[in-house]
Steps between C-alpha positions, in 0.01 A plus 500: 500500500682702266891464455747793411741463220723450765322217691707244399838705581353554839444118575828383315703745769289322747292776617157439756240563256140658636144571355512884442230741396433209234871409414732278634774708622846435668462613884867438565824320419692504760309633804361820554756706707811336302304658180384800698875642593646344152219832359571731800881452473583392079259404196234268473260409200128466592247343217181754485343357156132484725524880529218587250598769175236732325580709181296797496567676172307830308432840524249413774768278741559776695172589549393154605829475746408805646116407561569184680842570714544700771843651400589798222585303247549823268814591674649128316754579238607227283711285683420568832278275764228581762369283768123564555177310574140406350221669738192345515115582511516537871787608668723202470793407270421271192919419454822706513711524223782655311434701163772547267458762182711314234396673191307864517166282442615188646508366887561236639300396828640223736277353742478256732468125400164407692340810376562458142135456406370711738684771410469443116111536563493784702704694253308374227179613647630869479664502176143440347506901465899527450574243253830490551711136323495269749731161499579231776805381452528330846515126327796630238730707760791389744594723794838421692566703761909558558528655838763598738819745527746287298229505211573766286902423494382136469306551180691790337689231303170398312373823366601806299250703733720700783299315771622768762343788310136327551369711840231373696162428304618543129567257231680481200423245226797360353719161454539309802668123516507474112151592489374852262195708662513382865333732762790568772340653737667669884181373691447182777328391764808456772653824543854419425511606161484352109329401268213376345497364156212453303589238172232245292498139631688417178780694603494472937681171487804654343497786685501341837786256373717816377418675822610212721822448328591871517432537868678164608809697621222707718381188658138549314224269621127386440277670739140360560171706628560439881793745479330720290219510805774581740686770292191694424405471875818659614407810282175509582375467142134374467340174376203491332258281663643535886584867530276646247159334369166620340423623844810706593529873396849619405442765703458245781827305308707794521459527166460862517793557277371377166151621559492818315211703464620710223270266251172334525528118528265269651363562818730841519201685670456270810911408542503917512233473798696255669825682472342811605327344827801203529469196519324281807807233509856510349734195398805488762853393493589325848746285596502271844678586804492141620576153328219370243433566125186673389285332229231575268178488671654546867249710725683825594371613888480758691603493903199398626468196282278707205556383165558825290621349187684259315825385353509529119845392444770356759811358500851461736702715266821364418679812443407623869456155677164616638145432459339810241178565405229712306139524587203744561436686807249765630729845415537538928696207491676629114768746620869382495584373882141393563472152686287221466518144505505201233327154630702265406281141612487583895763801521463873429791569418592852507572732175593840433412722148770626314605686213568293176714370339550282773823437297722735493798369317 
């Protein structure tokens, strides 16, 4: 098991440490819904450092980036962010991601922490004809993640950077906590706003120090992965490895939006078919009309008893105080206000599809 730079902090402010993707990783502090409103309602500081960081550098970067993601990434501009995913071979989704243009020639692509070697590999395999400069630096970075409305007033006090002027996927690299050349980056995974700040391990341990003394007037506080489950729930954001896999399209994902066929990329030909003709089943927001809370792996029925699909992530959102859910469906049973039923042990419990977020704030 790997540790964070952070591990120790965690365990010294008496966080529940977990097994994750091949760290060990603070699932929560407090509890989950006291950490959960502390993000919805102030700030709260979320160690990362498993998300996985690759340089791709050279007059061939973009090339590469464009050959194995799904989005434009031409339309980047230095300092600006896109969220995209990895397609694979046949029809499915090797990881999503977010790619970042930092230089003209340089990116930065941050993936998911299980995935780091898969995705390494399959982006090495195509930049055998690119030969773009590619570096991991997944075992030298530190990503905190400062998220929540009182953030940006919280850490104004510990930057020169005009933290309001940073919209919605850009960046700016600049001082941050005493630290030179930190990525500051408007992006998260909870849709309440923030930050995410991207440092070297050297430096995290100061920087989460500085950042906890500055927002102690804004009642700042440690928040582990179970909130970070529920947060991204409520807005409907997907996980890799329950809501998307190597077998789910992102047509099927609703992942429509950063599919762009304006570029060939890998398997751009058959994800055109399949958008063309549509897809056979979609992923589905619902949420429960009755008592219960959905989980991962749940069988999701039809009236007669007839299982059509099945839970990929669940949860009783704190936020709404009701049991919400995500999972794949035939498309009959896709559009919004279509019923069906979640078995929950012996109950079918009834469920309704709605539009996301599910959290409206």
């Amino acid at each position: 098991m790997k540790n964070t730079a952070l591990s120790q902090t965690h365990e010294e402010l008496g966080a529940k440490m977990v097994p994750f993707a091949g760290y060990k990783m603070p699932v929560s502090y407090e509890g989950v819904n006291i950490e959960h409103e502390t993000v919805r309602n102030g700030v709260g500081v979320f160690d990362v450092s498993h998300m996985g960081e690759f340089l791709i550098e050279g007059p061939n970067a973009l090339g590469l980036i464009q050959k194995v993601t799904s989005n434009d990434a031409s339309k980047l501009t230095v300092g600006k962010a896109q969220y995209s995913c990895l397609p694979n071979e046949t029809g499915g989704i090797v990881d999503d991601l977010i790619v970042y243009r930092v230089k003209e020639e340089t990116y930065l692509l941050v993936v998911n922490a299980s995935n780091i070697e898969k995705d390494w590999n399959h982006i090495s395999k195509y930049n055998k004809e690119h030969k773009a400069v590619m570096r991991d630096l997944s075992e030298a970075y530190s990503l905190l993640a400062i998220q929540g409305p009182k953030a940006v007033e919280a850490m104004q006090s510990i930057t020169s950077v005009d933290l309001e002027q940073i919209k919605f996927y850009n960046f700016v690299v600049g001082d941050f906590a005493g630290i030179d050349h930190v990525i500051i980056s408007a992006t998260g995974y909870t849709g309440s706003g923030g930050f995410e700040i991207y440092c070297k391990n050297s430096e995290v341990k100061q920087v989460w120090d500085t950042v906890f003394k500055a927002g102690e007037k804004y009642g700042i506080k440690p928040i582990g992965l179970a909130a970070r489950d529920t947060l991204r729930l409520e807005m409907g954001y997907c996980l890799y490895g329950n809501d998307i896999t190597d077998d789910t399209s992102p047509f099927e994902a609703g992942l429509g939006w950063i599919t762009k066929f304006t570029k060939d990329f890998v398997n751009s030909d058959a994800l055109a078919k399949e958008k063309e003709r549509g897809p056979k089943q979609k992923l589905v927001a619902f949420e429960l009309d009755d008592r219960g809370i959905p989980r991962q792996g749940y069988d999701i029925v039809d009236g007669q008893g007839k299982t059509i699909g099945k839970v990929t992530s669940g949860t009783m959102s704190p936020s709404l105080g009701k049991g919400i859910g995500l999972g794949y469906v035939p498309i009959i049973f896709a559009e919004t206000g279509s019923k069906f039923n979640i078995q929950i042990r012996k109950h079918a419990i009834p469920a309704t599809v709605v539009k996301l977020p599910f959290y409206k704030g």
